[in-house]
PDB file of N, CA, C and O in Angstrom:
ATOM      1  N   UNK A   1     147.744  96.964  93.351  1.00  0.00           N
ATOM      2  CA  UNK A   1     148.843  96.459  94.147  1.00  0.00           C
ATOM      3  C   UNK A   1     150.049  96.175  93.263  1.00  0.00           C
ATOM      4  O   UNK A   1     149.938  96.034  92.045  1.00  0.00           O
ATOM      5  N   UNK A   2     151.009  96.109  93.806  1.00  0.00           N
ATOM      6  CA  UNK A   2     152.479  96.040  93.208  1.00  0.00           C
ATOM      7  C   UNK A   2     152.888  94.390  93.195  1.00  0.00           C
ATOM      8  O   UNK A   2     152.805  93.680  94.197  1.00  0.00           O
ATOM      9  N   UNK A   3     153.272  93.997  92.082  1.00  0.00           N
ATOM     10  CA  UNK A   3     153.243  92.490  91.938  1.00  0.00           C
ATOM     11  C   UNK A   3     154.258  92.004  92.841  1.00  0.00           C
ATOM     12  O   UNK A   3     153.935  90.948  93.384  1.00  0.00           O
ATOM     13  N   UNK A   4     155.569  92.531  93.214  1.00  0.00           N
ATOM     14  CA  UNK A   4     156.371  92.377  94.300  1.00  0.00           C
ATOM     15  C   UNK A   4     155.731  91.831  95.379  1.00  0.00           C
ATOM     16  O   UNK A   4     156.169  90.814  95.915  1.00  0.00           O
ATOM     17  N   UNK A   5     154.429  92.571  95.878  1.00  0.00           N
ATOM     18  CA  UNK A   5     153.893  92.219  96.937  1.00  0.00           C
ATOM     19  C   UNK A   5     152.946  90.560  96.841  1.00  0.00           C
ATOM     20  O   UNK A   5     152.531  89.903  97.795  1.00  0.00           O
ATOM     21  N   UNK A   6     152.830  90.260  95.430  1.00  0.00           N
ATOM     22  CA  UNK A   6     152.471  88.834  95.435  1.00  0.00           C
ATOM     23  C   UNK A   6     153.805  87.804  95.440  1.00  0.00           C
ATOM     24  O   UNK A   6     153.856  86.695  95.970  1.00  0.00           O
ATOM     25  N   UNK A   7     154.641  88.348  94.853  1.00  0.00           N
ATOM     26  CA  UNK A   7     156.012  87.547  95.001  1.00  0.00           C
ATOM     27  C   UNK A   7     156.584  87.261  96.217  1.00  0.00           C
ATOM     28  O   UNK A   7     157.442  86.423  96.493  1.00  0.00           O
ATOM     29  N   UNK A   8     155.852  88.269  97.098  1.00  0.00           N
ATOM     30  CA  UNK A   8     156.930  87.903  98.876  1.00  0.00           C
ATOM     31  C   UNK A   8     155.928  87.303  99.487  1.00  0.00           C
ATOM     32  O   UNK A   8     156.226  86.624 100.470  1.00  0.00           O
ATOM     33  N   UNK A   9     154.340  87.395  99.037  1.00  0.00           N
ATOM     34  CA  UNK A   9     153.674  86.391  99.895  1.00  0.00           C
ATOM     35  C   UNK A   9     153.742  84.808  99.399  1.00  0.00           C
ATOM     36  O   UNK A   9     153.776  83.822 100.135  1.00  0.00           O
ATOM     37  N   UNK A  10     153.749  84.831  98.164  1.00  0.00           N
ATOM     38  CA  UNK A  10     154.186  83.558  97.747  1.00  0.00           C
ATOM     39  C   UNK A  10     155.153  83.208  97.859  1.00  0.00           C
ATOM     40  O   UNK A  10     155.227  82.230  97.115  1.00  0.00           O
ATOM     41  N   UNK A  11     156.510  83.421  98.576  1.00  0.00           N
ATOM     42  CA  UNK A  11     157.747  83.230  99.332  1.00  0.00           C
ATOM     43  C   UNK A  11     157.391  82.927 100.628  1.00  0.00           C
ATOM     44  O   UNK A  11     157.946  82.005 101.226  1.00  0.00           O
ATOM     45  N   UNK A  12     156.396  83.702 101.202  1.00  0.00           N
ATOM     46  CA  UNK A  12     156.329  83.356 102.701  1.00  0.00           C
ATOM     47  C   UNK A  12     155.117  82.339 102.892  1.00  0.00           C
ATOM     48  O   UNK A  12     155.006  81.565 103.843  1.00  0.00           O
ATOM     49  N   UNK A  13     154.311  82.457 101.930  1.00  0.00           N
ATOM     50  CA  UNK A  13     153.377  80.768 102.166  1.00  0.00           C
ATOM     51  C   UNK A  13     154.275  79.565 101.648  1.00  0.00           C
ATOM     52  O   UNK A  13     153.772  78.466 101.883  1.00  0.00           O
ATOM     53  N   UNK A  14     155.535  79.540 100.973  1.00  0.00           N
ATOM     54  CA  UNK A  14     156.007  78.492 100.860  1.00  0.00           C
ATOM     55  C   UNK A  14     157.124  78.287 101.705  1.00  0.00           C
ATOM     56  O   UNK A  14     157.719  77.210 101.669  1.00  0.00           O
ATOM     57  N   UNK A  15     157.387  78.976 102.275  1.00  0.00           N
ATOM     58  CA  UNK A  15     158.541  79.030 103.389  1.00  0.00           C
ATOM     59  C   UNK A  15     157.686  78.202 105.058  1.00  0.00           C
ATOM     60  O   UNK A  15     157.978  77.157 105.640  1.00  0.00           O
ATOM     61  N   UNK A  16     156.518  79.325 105.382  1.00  0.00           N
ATOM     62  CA  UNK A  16     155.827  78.312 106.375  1.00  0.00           C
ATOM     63  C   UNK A  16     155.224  76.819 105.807  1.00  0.00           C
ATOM     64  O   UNK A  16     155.308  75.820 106.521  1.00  0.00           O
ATOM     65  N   UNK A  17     154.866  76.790 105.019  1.00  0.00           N
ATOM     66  CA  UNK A  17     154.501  75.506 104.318  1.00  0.00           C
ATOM     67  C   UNK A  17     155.150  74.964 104.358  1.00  0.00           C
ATOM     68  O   UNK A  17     154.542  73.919 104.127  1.00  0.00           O
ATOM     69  N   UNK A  18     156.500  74.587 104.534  1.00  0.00           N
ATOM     70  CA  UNK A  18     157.651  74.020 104.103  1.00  0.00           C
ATOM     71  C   UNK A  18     158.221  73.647 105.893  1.00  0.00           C
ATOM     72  O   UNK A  18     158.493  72.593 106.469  1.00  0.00           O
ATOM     73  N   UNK A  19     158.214  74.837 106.244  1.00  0.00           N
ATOM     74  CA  UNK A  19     158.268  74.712 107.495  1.00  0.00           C
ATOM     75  C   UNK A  19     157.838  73.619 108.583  1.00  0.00           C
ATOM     76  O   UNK A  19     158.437  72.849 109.334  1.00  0.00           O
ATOM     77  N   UNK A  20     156.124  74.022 108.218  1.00  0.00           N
ATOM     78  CA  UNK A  20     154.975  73.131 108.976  1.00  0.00           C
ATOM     79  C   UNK A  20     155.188  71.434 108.874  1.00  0.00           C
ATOM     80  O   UNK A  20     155.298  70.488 109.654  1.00  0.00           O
ATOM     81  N   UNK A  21     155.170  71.754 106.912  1.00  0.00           N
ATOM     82  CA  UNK A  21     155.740  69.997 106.834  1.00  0.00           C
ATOM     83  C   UNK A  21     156.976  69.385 107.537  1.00  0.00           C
ATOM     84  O   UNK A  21     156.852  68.293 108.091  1.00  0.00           O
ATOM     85  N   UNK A  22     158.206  70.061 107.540  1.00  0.00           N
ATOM     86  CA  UNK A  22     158.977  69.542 108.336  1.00  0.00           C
ATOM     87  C   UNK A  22     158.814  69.288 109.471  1.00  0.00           C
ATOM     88  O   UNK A  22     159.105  68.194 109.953  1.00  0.00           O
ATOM     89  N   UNK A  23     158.227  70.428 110.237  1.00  0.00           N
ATOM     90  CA  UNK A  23     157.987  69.883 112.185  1.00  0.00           C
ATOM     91  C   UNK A  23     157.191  68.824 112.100  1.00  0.00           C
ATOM     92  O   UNK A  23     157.477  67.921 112.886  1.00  0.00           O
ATOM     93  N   UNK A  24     156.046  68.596 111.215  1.00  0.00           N
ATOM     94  CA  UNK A  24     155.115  67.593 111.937  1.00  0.00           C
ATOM     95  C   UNK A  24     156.163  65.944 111.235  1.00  0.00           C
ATOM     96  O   UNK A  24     156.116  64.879 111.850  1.00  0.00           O
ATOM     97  N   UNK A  25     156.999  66.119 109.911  1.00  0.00           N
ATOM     98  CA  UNK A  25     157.527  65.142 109.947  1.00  0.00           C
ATOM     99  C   UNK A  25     158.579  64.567 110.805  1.00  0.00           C
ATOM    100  O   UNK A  25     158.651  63.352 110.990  1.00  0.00           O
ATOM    101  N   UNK A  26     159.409  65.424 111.339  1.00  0.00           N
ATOM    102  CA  UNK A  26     159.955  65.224 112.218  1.00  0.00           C
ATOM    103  C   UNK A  26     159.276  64.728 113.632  1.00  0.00           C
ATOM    104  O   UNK A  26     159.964  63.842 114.140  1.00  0.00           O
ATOM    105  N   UNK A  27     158.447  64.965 114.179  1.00  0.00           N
ATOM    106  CA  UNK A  27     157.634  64.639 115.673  1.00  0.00           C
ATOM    107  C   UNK A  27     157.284  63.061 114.812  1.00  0.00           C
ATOM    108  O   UNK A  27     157.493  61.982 115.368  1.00  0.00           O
ATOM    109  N   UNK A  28     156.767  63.165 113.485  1.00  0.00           N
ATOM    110  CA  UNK A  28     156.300  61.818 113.526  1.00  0.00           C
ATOM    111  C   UNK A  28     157.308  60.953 113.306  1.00  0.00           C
ATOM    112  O   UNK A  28     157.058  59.752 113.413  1.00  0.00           O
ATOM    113  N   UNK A  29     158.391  61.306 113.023  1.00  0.00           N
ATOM    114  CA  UNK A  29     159.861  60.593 112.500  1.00  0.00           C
ATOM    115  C   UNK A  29     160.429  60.067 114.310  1.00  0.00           C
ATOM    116  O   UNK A  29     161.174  59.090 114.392  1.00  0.00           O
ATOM    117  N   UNK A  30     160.001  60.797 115.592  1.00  0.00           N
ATOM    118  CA  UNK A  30     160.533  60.742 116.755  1.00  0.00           C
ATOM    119  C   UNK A  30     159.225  59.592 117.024  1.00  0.00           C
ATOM    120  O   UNK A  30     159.701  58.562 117.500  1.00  0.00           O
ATOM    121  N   UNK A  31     158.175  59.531 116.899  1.00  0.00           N
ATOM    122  CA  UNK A  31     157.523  59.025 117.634  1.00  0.00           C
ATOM    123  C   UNK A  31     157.656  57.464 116.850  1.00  0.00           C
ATOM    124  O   UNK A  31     157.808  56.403 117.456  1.00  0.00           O
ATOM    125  N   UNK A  32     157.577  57.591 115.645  1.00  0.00           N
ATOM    126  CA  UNK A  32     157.974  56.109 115.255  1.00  0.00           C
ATOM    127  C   UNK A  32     159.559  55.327 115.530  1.00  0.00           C
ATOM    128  O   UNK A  32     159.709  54.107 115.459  1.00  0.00           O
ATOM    129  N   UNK A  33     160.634  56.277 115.843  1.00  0.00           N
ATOM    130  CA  UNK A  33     161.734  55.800 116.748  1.00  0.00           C
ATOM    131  C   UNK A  33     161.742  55.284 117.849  1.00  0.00           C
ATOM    132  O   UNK A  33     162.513  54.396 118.213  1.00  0.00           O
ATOM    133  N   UNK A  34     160.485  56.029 118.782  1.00  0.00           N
ATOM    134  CA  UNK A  34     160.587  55.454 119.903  1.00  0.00           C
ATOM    135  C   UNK A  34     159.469  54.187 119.892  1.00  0.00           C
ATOM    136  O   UNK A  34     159.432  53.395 120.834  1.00  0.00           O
ATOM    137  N   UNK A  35     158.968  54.124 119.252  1.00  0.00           N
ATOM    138  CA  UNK A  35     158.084  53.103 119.142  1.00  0.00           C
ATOM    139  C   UNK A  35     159.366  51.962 118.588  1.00  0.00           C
ATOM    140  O   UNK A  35     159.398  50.813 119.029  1.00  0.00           O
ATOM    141  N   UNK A  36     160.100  52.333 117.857  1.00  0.00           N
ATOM    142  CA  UNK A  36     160.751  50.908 117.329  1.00  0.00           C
ATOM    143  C   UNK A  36     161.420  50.643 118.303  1.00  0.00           C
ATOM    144  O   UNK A  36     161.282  49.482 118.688  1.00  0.00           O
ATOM    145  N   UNK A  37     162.399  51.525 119.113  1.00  0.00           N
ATOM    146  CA  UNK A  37     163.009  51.301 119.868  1.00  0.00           C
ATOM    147  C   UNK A  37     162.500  51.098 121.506  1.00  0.00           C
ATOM    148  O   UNK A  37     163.274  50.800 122.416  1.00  0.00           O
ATOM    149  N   UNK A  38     160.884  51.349 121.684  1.00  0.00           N
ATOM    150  CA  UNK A  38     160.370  50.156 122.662  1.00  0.00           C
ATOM    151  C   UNK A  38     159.721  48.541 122.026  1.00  0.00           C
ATOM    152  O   UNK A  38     159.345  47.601 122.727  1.00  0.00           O
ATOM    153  N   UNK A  39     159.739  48.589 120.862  1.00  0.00           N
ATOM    154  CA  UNK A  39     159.644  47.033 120.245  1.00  0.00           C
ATOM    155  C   UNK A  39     161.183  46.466 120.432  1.00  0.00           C
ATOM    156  O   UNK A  39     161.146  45.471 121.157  1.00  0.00           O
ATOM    157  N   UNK A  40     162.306  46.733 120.076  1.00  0.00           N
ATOM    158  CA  UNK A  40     163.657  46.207 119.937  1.00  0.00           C
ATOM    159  C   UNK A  40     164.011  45.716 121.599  1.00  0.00           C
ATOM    160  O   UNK A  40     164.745  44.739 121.752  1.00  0.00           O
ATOM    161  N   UNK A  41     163.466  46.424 122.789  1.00  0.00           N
ATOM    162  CA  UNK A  41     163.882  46.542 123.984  1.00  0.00           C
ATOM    163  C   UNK A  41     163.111  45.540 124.444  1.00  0.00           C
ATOM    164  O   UNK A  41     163.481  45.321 125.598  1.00  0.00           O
ATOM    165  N   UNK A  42     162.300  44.872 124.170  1.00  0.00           N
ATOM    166  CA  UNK A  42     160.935  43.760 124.642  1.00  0.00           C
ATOM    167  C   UNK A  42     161.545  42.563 124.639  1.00  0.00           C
ATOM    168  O   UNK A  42     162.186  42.342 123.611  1.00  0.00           O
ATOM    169  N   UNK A  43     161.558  41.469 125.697  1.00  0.00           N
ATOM    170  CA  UNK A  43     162.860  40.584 125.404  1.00  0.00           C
ATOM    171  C   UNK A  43     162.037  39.514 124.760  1.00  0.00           C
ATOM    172  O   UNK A  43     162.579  38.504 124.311  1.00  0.00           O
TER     173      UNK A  43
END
């Protein structure tokens, strides 16, 4: 095999990797917002 072809998969496992981490930090970054912001709303 042509080493190129290890260089673009190791571009594209760190690209989805990178990816993945962001969405799930983000959903968890939303869900702890709304959690603060139904604690702040509680009289």
């Amino acid at each position: 095999m042509h080493q190129w072809t290890f260089v673009i998969a190791a571009y594209a496992v760190t690209l989805l990797g990178t990816a993945a981490v962001s969405l799930i930090s983000r959903r968890a970054m939303r869900r702890a917002e709304a959690q603060a912001e139904a604690l702040a709303g509680r009289p």
